[in-house]
N, C-alpha and C positions, 0 to 999 in steps of 0.2 A: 266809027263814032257818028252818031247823027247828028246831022249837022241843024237844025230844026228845033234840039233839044240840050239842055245844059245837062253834061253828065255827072253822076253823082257824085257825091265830095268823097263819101266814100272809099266807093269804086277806082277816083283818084288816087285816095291815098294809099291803098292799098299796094296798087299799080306801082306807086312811086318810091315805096318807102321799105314795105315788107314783105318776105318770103317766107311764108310761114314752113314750108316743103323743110330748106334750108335750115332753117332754126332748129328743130327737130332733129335732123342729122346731127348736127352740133352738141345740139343738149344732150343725146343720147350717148354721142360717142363721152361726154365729159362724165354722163354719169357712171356708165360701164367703167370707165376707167377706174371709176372711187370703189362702186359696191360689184363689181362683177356683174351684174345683169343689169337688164332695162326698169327705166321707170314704169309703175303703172298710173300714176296719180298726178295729175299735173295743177297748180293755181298760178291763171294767168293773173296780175294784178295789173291796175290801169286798161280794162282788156280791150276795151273800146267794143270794135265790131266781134269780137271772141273770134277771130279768124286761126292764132295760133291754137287756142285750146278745142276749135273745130277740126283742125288737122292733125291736132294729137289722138283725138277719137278717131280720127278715121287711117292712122296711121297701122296700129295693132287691135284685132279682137278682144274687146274688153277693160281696152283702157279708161280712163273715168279723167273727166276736167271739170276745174270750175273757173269762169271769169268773174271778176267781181269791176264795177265802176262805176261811178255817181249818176252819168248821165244817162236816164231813161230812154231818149230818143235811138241814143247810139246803139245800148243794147237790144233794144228791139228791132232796130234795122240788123244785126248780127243774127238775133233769133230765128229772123225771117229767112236774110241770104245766106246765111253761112252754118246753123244748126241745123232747122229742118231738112237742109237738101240732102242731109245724113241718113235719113229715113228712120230706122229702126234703131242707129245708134244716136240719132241724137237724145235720146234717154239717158245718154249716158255723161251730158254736160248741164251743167247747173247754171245758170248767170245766176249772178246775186247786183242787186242794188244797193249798195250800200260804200260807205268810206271802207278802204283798204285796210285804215288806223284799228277797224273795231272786228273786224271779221278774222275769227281763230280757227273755225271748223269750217269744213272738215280737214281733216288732216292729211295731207299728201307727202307723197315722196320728192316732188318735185315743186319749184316755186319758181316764178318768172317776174320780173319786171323790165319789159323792155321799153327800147324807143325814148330812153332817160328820162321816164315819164316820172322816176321819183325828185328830179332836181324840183318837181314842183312844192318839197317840200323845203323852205328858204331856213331852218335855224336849226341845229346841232340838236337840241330837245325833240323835235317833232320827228327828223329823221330815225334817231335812236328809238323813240318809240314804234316806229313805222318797224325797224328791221325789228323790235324783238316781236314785235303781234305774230313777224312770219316765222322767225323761228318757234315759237310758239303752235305755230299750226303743221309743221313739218314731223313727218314720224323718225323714228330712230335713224333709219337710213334715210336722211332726208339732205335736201342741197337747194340753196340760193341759187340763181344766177340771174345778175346785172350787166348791162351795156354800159358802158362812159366814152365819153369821146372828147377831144383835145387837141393840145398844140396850139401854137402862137396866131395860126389863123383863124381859130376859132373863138378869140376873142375879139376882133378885129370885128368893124362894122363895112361888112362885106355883104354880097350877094352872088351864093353857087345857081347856076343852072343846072340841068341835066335834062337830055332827051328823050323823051319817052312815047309811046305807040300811041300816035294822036294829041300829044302834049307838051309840053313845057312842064317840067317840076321847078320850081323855084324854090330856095331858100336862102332866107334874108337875116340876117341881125341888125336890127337899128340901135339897142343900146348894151354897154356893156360898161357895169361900176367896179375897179379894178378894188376899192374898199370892203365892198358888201357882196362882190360875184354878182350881183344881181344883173341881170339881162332880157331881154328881149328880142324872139325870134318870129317870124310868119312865115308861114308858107303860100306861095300864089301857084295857082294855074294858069298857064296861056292853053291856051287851044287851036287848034292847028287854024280852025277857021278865022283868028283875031282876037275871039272875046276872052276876057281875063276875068278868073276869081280872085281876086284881090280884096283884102286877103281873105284866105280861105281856113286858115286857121293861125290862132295865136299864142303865146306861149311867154308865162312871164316865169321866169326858173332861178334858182341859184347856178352855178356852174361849180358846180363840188370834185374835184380832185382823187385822182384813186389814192393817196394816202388818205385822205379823209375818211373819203365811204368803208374803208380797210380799218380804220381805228375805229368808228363806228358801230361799223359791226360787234367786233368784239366785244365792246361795250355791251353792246344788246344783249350780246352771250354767246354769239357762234365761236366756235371754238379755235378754226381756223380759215384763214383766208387764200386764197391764190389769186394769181392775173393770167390769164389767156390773152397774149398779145398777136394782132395779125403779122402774120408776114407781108414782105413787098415782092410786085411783081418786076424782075429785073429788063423788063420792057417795056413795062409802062411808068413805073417808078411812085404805082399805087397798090393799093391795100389789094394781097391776092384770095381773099377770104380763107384763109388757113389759121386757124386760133392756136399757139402753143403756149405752153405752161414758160412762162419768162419771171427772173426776179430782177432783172436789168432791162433798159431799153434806150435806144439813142432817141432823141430829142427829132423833133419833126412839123414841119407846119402841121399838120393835120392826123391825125389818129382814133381808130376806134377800139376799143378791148374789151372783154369781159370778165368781171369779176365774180368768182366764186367762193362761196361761203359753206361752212358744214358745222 
């Protein structure tokens, strides 16, 4: 990392936070399970830099993605680092500008929201409407899948590190209303040479519950629901990225899962 130059937020969060490679694995194996083959269509929603629906193109010959996300800046730095370096197949991914609320087509096999980027929607009406617009856009064989994450420490006004190549990732929650879920989380960068992005991004969200998002759904019209819960790794006595189909799960400071919808 140059030390001369402040590196991109980006590029940090990307770094810090997601594997799009990873995702893909996951999402595929979840879908083959349902309909027997892979997806060809993917809508990332929330997409930010489009890194996951850049790697779902470049995954298989012919696949098609679209990101959709309000912020112009973000998508166009996506456009730049993470579509065109696709060459021929970046033709084959769409960004769209626009609220997630309103956007129905095209219609894909596959739907994503990650990185709990829906908790930004804070009341039972707004989310409902949110899940049916996606069901709405998904074809016959079509399928949801959401992240949640939980436990007792996650509501707790704490601050996790983690160390990364040339970095510091931080994440902080300063508040958290036990009435209204409402919360607030940032994320900082240190950097190895001193200087800190503080903060570097911010996040005001409800904290929704997988019974919640799971009665929701239905509501919207999906038909049914599952949880992919992680396993633990019996040496570290953390999450070993292994997602399985669970209708039970013991209690834990901290947890991630995802939920799927068809």
């Amino acid at each position: 990392m140059d030390a001369t130059k402040t590196p991109d937020l980006h590029d940090l969060y990307e770094s810090a936070v997601q594997c799009p490679e990873a995702d893909i694995v996951i999402l595929d194996r979840m879908y083959r399970k349902r309909y027997g083959r892979l997806p060809g269509t993917l809508r990332e929603d929330f997409c930010g830099t489009a890194a996951l629906a850049a790697e779902f193109v470049r995954t298989r010959p012919g696949n098609r993605a679209v990101g959709i996300d309000l912020h112009p800046p973000t998508l166009e730095w996506g456009r730049k680092n993470r579509v065109e370096p696709l060459g021929e197949a970046a033709s084959r991914v769409r960004l769209i500008n626009d609220n997630v609320l309103s956007v129905k087509r095209p219609r894909v096999d596959l739907a994503v929201a990650f990185n709990f980027s829906y908790f930004v929607f804070r009341d039972r009406p707004t989310l409902r409407r949110y899940f049916a617009t996606v069901r709405r856009a998904l074809n016959p064989e079509g399928m949801f899948v959401l992240d949640i994450f939980g436990g007792w420490e996650a509501q707790a006004l704490t601050t996790e590190k983690r160390r990364k190549r040339g970095f510091t990732y931080v994440w902080e929650q300063t508040a958290f209303d036990p009435i209204t879920h409402e919360t607030t989380f940032h994320i900082h960068f240190h950097l190895k040479d001193g200087r800190k992005i503080s903060p570097a991004f911010t996040y005001h969200w409800r904290f929704w519950t997988i019974p919640e998002v799971r009665e929701i759904l239905i509501e919207a019209g999906f038909k049914e629901t599952e949880v992919r819960w992680e396993g633990t790794d019996p040496k570290t006595g953390k999450g070993n990225g292994i997602f399985r189909l669970a209708r039970r799960a013991e209690t834990c400071p901290g947890w991630i899962a995802y939920i799927v919808a068809v």
